[in-house]
N, C-alpha and C positions, 0 to 999 in steps of 0.2 A: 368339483374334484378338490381333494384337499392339496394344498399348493404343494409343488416338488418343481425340482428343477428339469431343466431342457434336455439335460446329461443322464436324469432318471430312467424319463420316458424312452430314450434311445437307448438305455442299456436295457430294458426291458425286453427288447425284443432281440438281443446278442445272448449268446451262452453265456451267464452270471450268477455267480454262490451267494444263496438265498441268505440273507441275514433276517432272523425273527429275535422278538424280546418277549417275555413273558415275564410281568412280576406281578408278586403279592404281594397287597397291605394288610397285615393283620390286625386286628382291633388294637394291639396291644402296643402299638406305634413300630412294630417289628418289618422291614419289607425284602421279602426274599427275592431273589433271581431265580424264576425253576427253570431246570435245565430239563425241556421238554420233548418228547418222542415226533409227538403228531397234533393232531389237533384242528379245530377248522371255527373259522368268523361266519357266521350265517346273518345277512343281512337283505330285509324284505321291508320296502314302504307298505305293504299293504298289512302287515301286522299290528297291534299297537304298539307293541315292544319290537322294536327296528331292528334289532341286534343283540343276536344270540350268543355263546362263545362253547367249546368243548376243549380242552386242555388235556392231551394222556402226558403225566409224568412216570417216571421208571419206581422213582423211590415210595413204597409206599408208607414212608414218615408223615406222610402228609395227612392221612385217613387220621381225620379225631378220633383218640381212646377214650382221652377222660374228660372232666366236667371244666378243667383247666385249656385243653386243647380246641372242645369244642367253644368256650367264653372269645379265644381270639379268635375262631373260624367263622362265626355268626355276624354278618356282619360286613364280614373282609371283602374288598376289592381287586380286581385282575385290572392291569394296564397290557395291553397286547401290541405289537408292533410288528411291522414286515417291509422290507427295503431288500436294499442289494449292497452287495460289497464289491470295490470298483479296483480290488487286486493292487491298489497306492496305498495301502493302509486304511483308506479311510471307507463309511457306508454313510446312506442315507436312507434310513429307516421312517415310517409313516403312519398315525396311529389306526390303530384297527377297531379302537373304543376301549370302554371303561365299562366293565363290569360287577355288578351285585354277586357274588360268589352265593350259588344258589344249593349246590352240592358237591360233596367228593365222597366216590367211592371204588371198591378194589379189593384183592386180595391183598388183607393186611399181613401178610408174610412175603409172598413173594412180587406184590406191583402187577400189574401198576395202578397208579393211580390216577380216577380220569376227573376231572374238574368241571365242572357246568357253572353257565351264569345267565346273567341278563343284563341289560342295558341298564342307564339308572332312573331310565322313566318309571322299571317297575317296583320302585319304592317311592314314586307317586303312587302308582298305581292300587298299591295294597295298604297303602293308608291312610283307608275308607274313613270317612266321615262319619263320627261319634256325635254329632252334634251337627242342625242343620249351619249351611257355609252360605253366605249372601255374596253374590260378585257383583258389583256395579264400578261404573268407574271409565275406562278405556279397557281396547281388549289386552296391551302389550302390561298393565300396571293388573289387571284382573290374573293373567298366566304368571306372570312373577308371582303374585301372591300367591297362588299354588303350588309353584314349584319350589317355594320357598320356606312354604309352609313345612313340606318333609325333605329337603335338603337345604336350611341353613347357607352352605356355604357352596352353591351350586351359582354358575355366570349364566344370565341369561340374556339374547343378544339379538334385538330383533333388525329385521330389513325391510320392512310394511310401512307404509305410512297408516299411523294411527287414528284409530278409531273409536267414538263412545259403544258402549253397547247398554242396552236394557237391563234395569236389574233382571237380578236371575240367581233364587234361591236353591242349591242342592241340598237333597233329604238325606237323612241320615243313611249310612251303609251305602251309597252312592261311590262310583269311580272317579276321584280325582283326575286320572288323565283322562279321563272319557271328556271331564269337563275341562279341561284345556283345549281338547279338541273343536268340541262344540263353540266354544268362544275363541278360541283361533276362526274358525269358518264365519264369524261375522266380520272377518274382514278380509275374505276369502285367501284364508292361510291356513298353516298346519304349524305343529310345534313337535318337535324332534331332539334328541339328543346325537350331537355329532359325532366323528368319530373320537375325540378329545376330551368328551365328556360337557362341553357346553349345551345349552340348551340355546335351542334357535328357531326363532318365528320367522317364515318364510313364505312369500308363495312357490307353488312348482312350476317350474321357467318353458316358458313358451319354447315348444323343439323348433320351429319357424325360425324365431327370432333369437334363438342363445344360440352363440359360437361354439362348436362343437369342441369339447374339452379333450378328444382322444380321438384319434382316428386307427378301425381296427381295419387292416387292408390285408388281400392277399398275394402271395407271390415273395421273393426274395427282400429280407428287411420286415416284414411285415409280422404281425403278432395274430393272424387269421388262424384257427382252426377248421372248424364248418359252424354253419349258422342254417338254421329253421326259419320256416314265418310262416305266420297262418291265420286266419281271419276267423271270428266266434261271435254270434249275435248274443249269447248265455250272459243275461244281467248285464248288459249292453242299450244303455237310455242315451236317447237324442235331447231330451229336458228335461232341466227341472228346476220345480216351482218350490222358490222359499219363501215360508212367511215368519210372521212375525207378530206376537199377540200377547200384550205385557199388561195383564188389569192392576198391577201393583203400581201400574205407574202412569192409569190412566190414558194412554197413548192406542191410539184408533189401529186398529189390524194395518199392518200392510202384505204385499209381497211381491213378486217378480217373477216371473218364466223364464228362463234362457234356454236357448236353444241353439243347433248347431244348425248355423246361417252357411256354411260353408258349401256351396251346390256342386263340388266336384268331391265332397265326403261323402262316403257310404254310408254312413248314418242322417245323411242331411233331413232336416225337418219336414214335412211336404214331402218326401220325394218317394222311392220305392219303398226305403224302409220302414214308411210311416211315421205316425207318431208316438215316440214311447215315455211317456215323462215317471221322471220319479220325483218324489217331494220330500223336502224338509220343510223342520217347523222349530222356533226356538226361541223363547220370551229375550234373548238376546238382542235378536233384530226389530229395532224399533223403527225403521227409519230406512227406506226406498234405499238408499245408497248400501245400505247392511243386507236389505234381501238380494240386492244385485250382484255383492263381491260374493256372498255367499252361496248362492245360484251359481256364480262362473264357475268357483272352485270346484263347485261338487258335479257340474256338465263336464269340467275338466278330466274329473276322474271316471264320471261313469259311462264317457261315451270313448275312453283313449284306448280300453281292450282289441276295437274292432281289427285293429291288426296288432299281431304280437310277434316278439321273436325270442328266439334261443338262441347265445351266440355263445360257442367255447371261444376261447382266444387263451394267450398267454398270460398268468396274473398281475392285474393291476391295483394291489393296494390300496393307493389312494382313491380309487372312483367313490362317489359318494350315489344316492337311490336319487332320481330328479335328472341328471349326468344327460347331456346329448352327448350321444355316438356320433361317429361317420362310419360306414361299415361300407369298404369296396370287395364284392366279393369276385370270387377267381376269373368272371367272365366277363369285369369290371365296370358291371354298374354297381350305384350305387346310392345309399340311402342311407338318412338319419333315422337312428333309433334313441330313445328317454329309458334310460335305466330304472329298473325297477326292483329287483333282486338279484345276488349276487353270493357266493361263498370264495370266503379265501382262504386255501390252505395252509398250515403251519408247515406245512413238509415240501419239499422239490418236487413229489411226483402228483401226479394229474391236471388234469384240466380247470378250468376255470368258467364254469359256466355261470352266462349271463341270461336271463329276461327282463324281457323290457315290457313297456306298456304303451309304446304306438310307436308308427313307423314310418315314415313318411319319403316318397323318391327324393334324390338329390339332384339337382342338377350338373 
């Protein structure tokens, strides 16, 4: 969760006048304040592009006419925020991300106009490789080089202890962030843009063992709406086997199985559910220790659907996708949930619904 204070989280759940910010950068070093209708932050770990944004403004000055208008729109950036105002003057606002301004459009007479973007992975994303790209190296010095390759002046910030990986050639026309991923996963990590716009290598945090950064509970004080939960076997693996196979660098095959050893999981290995493995494969992993982290990660993801939830609560800005819950619900048991998508609105009214990607009782 992106840090806030203790006065935040407990005005979150009091009647509080929403404070949001919305600005634009335009190419032209120009940066507006728009003074926005509506709007909504759409964020999903399971997308490549983590974080979407939709903006309605009233004026529709905004809609490019000419060849002048659209040279600063091409280009341009959204900074988005949402906080609360605490009635003493002051607020404490929280960012929502940084956006690649991907469209605007509207009745150019009378508005509005609505804004669409994307995160800034997807200007890795889309500038594909004109020329084959060689990564060798460690994995946190191979994703800097990528992400630097198409944004210059972009922080990247890892928390992994670092790893070598295998060389490992991409072909022309090839997805830049496809390959950050992939060479994130040989140290069984992912790489993401925050909500502030840095870029950051991480693994996703054990629900077990991370301290729960929010607790949504029901009952007076409490930020509870209703919550779902439900179980799906649909693309649902108890293993999976990485290998690894790099003839550029002369290095013997290896690879690894992991599996879920856990014998009170519903997906446990051996057990009723059987056994369902999925594989990776990637000239990155040269080395037991790389098919291992990499194998954890990707058991981590493809066995965590078995139980899922839906939880509306009241909006929490700062939650980040990765996030343990505590969820007490009205007949108060209770259980950890790992966030996994989320939408936050730019307006007071509705709900704030969550999914998450496993769920586990609490004591």
């Amino acid at each position: 969760m992106y840090p806030v204070s203790d006065r935040f989280l407990a005005r979150l759940a009091e009647s509080h006048q929403v404070a949001t910010e919305v600005k634009l950068f335009l190419t032209d070093g120009r940066v507006q304040d728009l003074e926005h209708t509506g709007g909504s932050v759409q964020v999903d770990r399971a997308q490549a592009i983590r974080r979407t944004c939709t903006v309605t403004v009233a004026d529709p000055a905004l809609i490019p006419r000419t060849p002048a208008d659209q040279l600063a729109t091409y280009g341009a950036r959204l900074r988005i925020r949402r906080g609360v105002y605490y009635g003493d003057g002051s607020s404490e606002l929280v960012p929502l991300g940084v956006f690649r301004l991907d469209a605007v459009a509207g009745d150019v007479n009378e508005g509005p106009a609505t804004l669409s973007g994307k995160d800034l992975a997807a200007c890795i994303q889309d500038d594909k490789f004109t020329a084959p790209w060689r990564s060798t190296g460690t994995v946190v010095a191979a994703i800097t080089a990528l992400v630097l390759r198409s944004l210059p002046d972009a922080a990247v910030v890892s928390t992994i202890v670092d790893v070598a990986i295998g060389q490992r050639t991409f072909d022309i026309e090839a997805d830049p962030w496809a390959a950050c991923q992939e060479i994130a996963a040989a140290a069984g990590a992912e790489v993401y843009p925050t909500a502030d716009g840095t870029f950051v290598i991480a693994t996703l945090p054990d629900i077990l063992t991370t301290t729960p950064v929010w607790e949504i509970a029901a009952g007076e004080g409490g930020v509870y709406i209703r919550a779902n939960r439900g179980m799906t076997s649909d693309q649902v693996f108890n293993g999976v086997l990485a290998r690894g196979e790099n003839t550029a660098e002369a290095v013997a095959p290896v690879s690894y199985l992991a599996t879920d050893t856990d014998p009170s999981s519903p997906t446990y290995w051996g057990g009723p559910y059987g056994r369902r493995p999925q594989f990776y494969s990637s000239p990155t992993l040269t080395t037991l220790g790389a098919c291992t982290a990499a194998a954890t990660l990707k058991l981590a993801q493809a066995k965590a659907p078995n139980a899922s939830g839906d939880i509306s609560s009241l909006p929490n800005p700062a939650l980040e996708p990765g996030d343990v819950l505590r969820l007490t619900h009205p007949d108060t048991s209770r259980e950890l949930q790992q966030v996994a998508s989320f939408t936050v609105p730019l307006s007071t009214d509705g709900d704030f619904p969550i999914s998450t990607i496993s769920a586990k009782e609490d004591a």
